[in-house]
C-alpha positions, 0 to 999 in steps of 0.5 A: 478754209475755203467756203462756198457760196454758189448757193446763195450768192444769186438768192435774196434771203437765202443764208448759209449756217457755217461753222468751221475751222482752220489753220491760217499760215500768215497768222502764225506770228503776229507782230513778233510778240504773239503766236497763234498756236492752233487753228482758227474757229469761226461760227456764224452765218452768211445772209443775202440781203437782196443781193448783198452778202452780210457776214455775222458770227465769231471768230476764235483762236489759240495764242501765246505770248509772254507777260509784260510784267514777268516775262513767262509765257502764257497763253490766251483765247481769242474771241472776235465778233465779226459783222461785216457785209461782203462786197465783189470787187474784182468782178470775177464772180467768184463763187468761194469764200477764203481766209486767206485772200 
């Protein structure tokens, strides 16, 4: 999932509506005992903030696991409030956002 934001990262109040999804490899088996069955959904909205990027939305998934109690498997959603500000640390000015990095 590659997102880019070359259209507001240079205009204050500009914002770019996202709503997207995709697999993520790295979360296929999280801590052993979780999978991640299916791809990762994300809806929200990227803000400039005079200059600062503010990342506001909620992120869904799909995953398996077994009971503690009873040792089936079962499987749950994942929903996650995501409100974060974005900031450049490598100074490459990249225009892209990845889900992956």
């Amino acid at each position: 999932m590659r997102i880019d934001i070359s259209d507001i990262k240079t205009i204050p109040g500009a914002k770019l509506m996202i709503d997207e999804s995709g697999v993520i490899p790295d979360l296929k088996y999280t801590s052993g005992a979780i999978s991640i069955t299916g791809p990762v959904a994300f809806k929200g909205v990227l803000t400039n903030i005079n200059g600062m990027l503010s990342l506001k939305g909620e992120a869904t998934c799909i995953y398996e696991t077994q009971c503690d109690y009873c040792t089936k498997p079962i499987t749950r959603e994942l929903r996650v409030t995501i409100d974060e500000v974005l900031v450049e640390t490598d100074g490459s000015g990249g225009d892209m956002i990845e889900s992956d990095e």
